[in-house]
Steps between C-alpha positions, in 0.01 A plus 500: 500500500823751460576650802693820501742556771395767758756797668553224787598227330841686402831426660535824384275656675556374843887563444431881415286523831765315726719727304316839586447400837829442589619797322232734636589403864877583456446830323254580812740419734788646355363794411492548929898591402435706183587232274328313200564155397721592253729704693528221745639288178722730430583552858596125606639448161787755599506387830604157400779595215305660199654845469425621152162601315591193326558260696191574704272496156607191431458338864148639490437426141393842406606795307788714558338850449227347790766392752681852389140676626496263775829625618464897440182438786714303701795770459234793575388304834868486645479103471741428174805749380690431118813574565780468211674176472890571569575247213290559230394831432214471321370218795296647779432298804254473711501555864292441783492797711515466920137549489448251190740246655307522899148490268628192286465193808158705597381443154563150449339397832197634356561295216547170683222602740270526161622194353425311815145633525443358115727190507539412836260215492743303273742294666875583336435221252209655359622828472806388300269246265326855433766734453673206255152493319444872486881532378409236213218665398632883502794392360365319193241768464781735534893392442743674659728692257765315434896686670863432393583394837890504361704710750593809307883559484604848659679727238 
């Protein structure tokens, strides 16, 4: 008899529902601040060092022109500000405003508080024998681009 595999008996499946639960929680809960998912990326990826359009793409693993959208929101809401990088001038940076910066720690509480209601029945073990798996998996689904990481020299 040839049985044919049913919606349920995908990894697949149950990884896009895990996936859409977790997300779906987070966006509700955020969205209690006026911000979406996304924003938040962009958000804590500036808080913790990435201060171009760039570098934040890259951290997030999406395209410029989106994190660029992402940020004009963000800029409109009084959370993020570009302002001119005294170096380079064709670098902007971004910048956390004093709202963005107090919202930031309020933000990723939510996060952790979401993660814990999904994840907190692993013991730390088990959460990093998943994270290492999921890793494995997106990332030979998915390479990472490969970057010069040669320091550049300054002219």
């Amino acid at each position: 008899m040839n049985r044919t595999s049913g919606l349920h008996d995908h990894l697949g499946y149950w990884l896009r529902r895990l996936s859409d639960e977790v997300h779906g929680r987070f966006e509700a809960e955020l969205a209690a601040h006026g911000v979406t998912v996304s924003q938040w990326g962009v958000m804590i990826g500036v808080f913790h060092g990435e201060d171009t359009t760039k570098a934040v793409a890259s951290h997030m693993d999406i395209d410029p022109g989106a994190v660029s959208r992402l940020v004009d929101r963000l800029v409109a809401k009084g959370l993020l500000r570009r302002e001119p990088d005294p170096v380079s001038r064709r670098t902007v940076r971004l910048v956390l405003t004093e709202e963005g910066l107090a919202l930031v720690p309020v933000l990723a509480e939510i996060g952790d508080r979401n993660d814990a209601h999904y994840f907190g029945a692993l013991d730390a073990a088990q959460r990093r024998q998943l994270e290492t798996w999921i890793r494995r998996l997106v990332g030979e689904a998915h390479p990472a681009p490969r970057h010069d990481d040669t320091p550049k020299e300054s002219p």
